[in-house]
C-alpha positions in Angstrom: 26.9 12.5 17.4 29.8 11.8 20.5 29.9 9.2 22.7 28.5 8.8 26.2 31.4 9.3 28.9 30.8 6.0 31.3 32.8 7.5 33.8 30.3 10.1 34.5 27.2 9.3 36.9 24.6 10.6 34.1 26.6 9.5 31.3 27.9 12.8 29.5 28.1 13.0 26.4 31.5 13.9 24.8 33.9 14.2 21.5 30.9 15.3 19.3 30.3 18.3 16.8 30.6 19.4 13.4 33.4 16.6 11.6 35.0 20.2 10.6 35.9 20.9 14.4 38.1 17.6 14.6 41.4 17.4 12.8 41.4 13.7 12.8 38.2 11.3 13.7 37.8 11.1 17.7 39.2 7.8 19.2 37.2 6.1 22.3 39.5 4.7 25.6 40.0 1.3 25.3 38.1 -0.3 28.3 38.1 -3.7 29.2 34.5 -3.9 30.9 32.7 -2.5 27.6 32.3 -5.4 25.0 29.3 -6.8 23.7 28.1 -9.8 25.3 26.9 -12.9 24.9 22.8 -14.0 25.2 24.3 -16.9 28.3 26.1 -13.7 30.0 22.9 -11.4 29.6 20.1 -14.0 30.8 22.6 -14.5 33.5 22.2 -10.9 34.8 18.8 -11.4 35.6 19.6 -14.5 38.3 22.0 -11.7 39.9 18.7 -9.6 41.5 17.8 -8.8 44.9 13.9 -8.4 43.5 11.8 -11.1 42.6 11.1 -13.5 41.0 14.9 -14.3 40.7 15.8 -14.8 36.9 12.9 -12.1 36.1 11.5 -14.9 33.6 14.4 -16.3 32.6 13.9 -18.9 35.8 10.7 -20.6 33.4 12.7 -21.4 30.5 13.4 -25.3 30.2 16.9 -26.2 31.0 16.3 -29.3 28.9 16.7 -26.9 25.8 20.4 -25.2 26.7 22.4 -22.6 28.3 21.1 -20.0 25.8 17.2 -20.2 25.1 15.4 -17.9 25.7 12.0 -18.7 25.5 9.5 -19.5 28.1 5.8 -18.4 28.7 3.2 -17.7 31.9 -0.1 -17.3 32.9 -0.6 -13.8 34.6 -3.3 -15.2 36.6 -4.5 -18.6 37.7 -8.3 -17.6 37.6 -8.2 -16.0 33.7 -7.6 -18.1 30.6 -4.7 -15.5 29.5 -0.9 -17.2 28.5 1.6 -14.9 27.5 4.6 -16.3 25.1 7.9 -15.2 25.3 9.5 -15.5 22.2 13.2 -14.9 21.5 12.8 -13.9 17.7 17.0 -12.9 17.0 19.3 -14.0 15.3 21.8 -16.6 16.7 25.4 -15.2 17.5 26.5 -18.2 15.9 24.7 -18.0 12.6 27.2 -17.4 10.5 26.3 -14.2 9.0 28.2 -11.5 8.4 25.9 -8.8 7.7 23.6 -6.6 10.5 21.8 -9.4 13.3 18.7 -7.2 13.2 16.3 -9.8 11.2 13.5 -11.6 12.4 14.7 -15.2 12.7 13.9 -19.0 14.3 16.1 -22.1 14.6 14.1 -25.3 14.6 14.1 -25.5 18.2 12.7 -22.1 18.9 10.3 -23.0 15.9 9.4 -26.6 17.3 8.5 -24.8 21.0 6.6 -21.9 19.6 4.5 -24.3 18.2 4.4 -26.1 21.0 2.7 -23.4 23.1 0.3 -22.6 20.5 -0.9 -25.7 20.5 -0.9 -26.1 24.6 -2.3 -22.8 24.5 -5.5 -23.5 22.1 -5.7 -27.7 24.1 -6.0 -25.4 27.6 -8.7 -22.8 26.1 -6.2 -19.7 26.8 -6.4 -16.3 24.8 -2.2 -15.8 23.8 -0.3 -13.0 23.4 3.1 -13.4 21.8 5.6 -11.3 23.3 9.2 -10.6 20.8 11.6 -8.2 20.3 11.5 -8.3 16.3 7.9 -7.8 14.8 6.6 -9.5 11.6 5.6 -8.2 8.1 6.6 -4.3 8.3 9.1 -4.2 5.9 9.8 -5.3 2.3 12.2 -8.2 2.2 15.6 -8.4 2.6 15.9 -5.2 4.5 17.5 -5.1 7.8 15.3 -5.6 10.1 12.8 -8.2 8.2 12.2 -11.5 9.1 15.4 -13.4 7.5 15.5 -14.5 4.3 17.0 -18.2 3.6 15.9 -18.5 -0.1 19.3 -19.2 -1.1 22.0 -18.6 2.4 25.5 -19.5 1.7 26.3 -22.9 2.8 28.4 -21.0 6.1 25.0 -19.0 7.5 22.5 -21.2 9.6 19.0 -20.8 7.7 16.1 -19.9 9.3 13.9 -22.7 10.5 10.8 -21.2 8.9 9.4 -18.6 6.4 7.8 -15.6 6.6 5.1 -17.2 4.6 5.1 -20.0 6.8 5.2 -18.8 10.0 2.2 -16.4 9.7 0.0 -19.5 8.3 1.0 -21.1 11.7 -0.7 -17.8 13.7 -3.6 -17.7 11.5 -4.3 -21.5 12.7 -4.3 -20.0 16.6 -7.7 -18.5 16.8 -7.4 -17.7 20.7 -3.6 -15.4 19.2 -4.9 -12.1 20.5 -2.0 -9.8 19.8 1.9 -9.9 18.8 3.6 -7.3 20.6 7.3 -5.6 20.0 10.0 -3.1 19.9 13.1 -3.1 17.8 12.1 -0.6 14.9 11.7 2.4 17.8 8.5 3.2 16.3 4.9 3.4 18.2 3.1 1.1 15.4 0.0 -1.0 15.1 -1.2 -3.2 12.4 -4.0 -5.7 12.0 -3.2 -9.5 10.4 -6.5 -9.7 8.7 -8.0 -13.3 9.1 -6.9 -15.5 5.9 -10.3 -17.3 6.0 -12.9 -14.0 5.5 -15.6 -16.5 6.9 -13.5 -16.8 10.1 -12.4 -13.5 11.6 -11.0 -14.5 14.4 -7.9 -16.0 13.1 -6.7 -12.2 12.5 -4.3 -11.3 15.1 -3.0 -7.5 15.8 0.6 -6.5 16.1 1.6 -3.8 18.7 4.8 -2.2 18.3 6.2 0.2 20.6 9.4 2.3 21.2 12.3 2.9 23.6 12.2 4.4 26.7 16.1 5.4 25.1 14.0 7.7 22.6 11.9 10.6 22.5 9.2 11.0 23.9 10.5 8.3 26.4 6.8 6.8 26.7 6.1 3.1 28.1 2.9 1.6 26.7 0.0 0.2 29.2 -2.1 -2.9 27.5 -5.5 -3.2 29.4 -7.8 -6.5 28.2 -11.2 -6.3 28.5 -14.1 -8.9 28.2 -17.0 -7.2 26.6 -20.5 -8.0 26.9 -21.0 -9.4 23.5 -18.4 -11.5 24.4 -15.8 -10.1 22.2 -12.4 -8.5 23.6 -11.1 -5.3 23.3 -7.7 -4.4 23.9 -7.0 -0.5 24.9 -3.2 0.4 24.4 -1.6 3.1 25.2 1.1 5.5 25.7 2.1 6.2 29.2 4.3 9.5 30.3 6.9 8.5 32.9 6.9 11.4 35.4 10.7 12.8 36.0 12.3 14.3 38.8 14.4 17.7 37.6 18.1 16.8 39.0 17.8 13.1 38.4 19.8 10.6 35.8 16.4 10.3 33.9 16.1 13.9 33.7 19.2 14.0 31.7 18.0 11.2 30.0 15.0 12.9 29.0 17.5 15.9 27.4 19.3 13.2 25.6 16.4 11.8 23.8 15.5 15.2 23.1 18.7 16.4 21.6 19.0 12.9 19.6 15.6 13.3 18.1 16.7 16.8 16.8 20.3 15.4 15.5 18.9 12.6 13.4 16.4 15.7 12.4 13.3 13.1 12.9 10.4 15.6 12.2 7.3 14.4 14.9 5.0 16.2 12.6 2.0 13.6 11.8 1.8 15.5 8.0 4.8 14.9 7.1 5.3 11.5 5.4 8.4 10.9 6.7 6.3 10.6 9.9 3.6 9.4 8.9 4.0 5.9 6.7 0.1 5.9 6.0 0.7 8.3 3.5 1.3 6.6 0.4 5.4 6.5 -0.8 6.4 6.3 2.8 9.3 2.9 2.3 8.7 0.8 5.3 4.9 0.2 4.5 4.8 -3.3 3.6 1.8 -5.4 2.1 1.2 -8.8 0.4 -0.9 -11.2 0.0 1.5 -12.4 2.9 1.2 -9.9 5.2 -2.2 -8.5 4.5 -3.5 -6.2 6.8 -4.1 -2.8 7.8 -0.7 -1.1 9.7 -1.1 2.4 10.6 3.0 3.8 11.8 4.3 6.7 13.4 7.6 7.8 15.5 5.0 9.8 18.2 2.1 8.9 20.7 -0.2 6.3 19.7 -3.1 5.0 21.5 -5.9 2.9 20.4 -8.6 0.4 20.9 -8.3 -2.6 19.3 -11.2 -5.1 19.1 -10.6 -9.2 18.6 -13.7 -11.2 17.8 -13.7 -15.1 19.4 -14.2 -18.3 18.1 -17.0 -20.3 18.9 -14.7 -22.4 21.2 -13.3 -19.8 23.4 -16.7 -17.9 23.2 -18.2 -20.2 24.4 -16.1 -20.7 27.4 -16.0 -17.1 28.1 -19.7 -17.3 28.5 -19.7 -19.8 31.0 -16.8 -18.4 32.9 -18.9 -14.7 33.1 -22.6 -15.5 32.1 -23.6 -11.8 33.0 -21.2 -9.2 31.7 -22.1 -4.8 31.9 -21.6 -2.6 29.1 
C-alpha cells in the first residue's frame, strides 16, 4: 500500500504497487524523529498549545495518580446534571505482552477511579457518559481488539484488573450511565446494553462507536441530548460531513481515504454482509448472556435516535429542575 513521504507538505504517498513491480521489498529512510512514543510524551503534547484550556483535558487528571494516567472527567455545564468520563481503556506499555496492544483493558487503579466516578456521579444526581477509545462486547473473545482476557496470563503479562463479565455488572448498577462512546474498530456502530433487571430498564446503557476522520467517508459524529417531556432522554447522533477546500492538505486527505477504502476493497454496499454485520454469519457480531443487547454495525453513515428511560431518582430531579417541558 506505500508509505506516506513526511517530507512532503501533504504527505505523498510513495514506494507502493503491485509486489511484482519491486525486485526486492521497499526499505523506509531511517529517521530519527519517527518512533512510537510513549503515553507521558503524548499527554505532554497537549500542555504545548497556544489554545485553551492548556493540557486540552489532560490539565483535570489527578497528579496524585502518576505521570501516565490518563483519566479524568468534567461537567460541560454547571447548570445541567451531565458528567462526562474520560476513560483510558488501553493496554499498558508495560504489560508485558507480546502480542497486538489493541484490547480493551484496566489496571486496578484505572478500575478503582472508574468506579469512583460512578459512584460520585450517581451521589451528585448526574446523567454520565463514558468516553474510551476501546468499546466493550463487539467481538468474540480473544480476538484482537476485545476486552483482554486474563483467564490464565503468563506469570510475565500484568492481568487485567477486571473482567468483561465484571465490568459490565458495574455499568448496569449506574442507572444515570446514559451512553459509552468510542472509536478504535473504524466502524460507525451502535448497540444497546439491554438492562439485566427486565423490571428496571434504565440500567441499559447504549454504546456509540464511531470512525476516523483517517477513513472514508471522513465523517465526525455530532451527539445532541435532549430532555423530553415525558421525562425520558433522547440522544440524536449523527454523522457530520466536514466541508473541504479543493487545494488544501485535507483535500488530499479526502483522496487518500478514498483510494485506501478501494485498496483494502471494503465494499460500502449496505447488502453485502461484509458490510453489513446484521446479517447473520457476519464474524464480529458478538452476543452472550454477557453482552446482551441489540448492535446494529456498518463501515458507512449512521445516524439515529436513541432513547434512555430514567430512574425514579433522576426522574424525579429532572422534574423539579424543568416542571414544564414542550413536545
Amino acid at each position: 500500500m506505500g508509505v506516506i513521504d513526511g517530507s512532503t507538505p501533504t504527505g505523498e504517498i510513495i514506494k507502493y504497487g503491485p509486489i511484482e513491480n519491486f525486485n526486492s521489498p521497499p526499505k523506509v529512510v531511517a529517521d530519527q524523529d519517527r518512533r512510537s512514543l510513549l503515553k507521558t510524551e503524548w499527554i505532554k503534547e497537549y500542555f504545548s498549545t497556544t489554545t485553551l484550556p492548556v493540557g486540552h483535558g489532560f490539565n483535570l487528571v489527578d497528579p496524585q495518580q502518576g505521570n501516565d494516567f490518563a483519566c479524568y472527567s468534567f461537567v460541560p455545564r454547571a447548570n445541567i446534571p451531565l458528567k462526562v468520563i474520560m476513560l483510558d481503556n488501553t493496554q499498558r506499555e508495560d504489560d508485558g505482552s507480546t502480542s497486538i496492544h489493541g484490547h480493551g483493558f484496566l489496571d486496578q487503579a484505572r478500575s478503582t477511579w472508574l468506579k469512583k466516578e460512578l459512584a460520585d456521579g450517581d451521589a451528585a444526581e448526574q446523567l454520565m457518559i463514558i468516553a474510551a477509545h476501546i468499546p466493550i462486547g463487539v467481538q468474540q473473545p480473544g480476538t484482537w481488539m476485545e476486552w483482554f482476557d486474563n483467564s490464565s496470563p503468563p506469570p510475565s503479562v500484568m492481568p487485567n484488573a477486571v473482567t468483561l463479565t465484571n465490568l459490565l455488572a458495574e455499568l448496569h448498577n449506574h442507572p444515570n450511565l446514559l451512553m459509552w462512546i468510542a472509536g478504535h474498530r473504524h466502524v460507525n456502530t451502535v448497540k444497546a446494553f439491554i438492562s439485566n433487571d427486565p423490571s428496571q430498564p434504565e440500567r441499559g446503557f447504549w454504546q456509540v462507536e464511531t470512525s476516523s476522520l483517517h477513513d472514508f467517508p471522513q465523517q465526525l459524529r455530532l451527539f445532541e441530548i435532549n430532555l423530553n417531556s415525558d421525562y425520558t432522554v433522547s440522544i440524536v447522533t449523527t454523522n457530520v460531513d466536514p466541508a473541504v477546500r479543493e487545494g488544501t492538505p485535507a483535500a488530499t486527505s479526502r483522496k487518500y481515504a478514498v483510494a485506501a477504502q478501494q485498496i483494502a476493497k471494503t465494499n460500502l454496499n449496505p447488502n453485502n454482509k461484509n458490510a453489513d454485520p446484521t446479517i447473520a454469519g457476519y464474524p464480529d457480531v458478538y452476543d452472550s448472556s454477557i453482552t446482551k443487547g441489540v448492535m446494529d454495525t456498518n463501515i458507512y453513515s449512521y445516524n439515529a435516535a436513541l432513547f434512555k428511560q430514567l430512574g425514579p431518582a433522576m426522574k424525579a430531579k429532572m422534574q423539579s429542575l424543568h416542571p414544564t417541558l414542550i413536545d
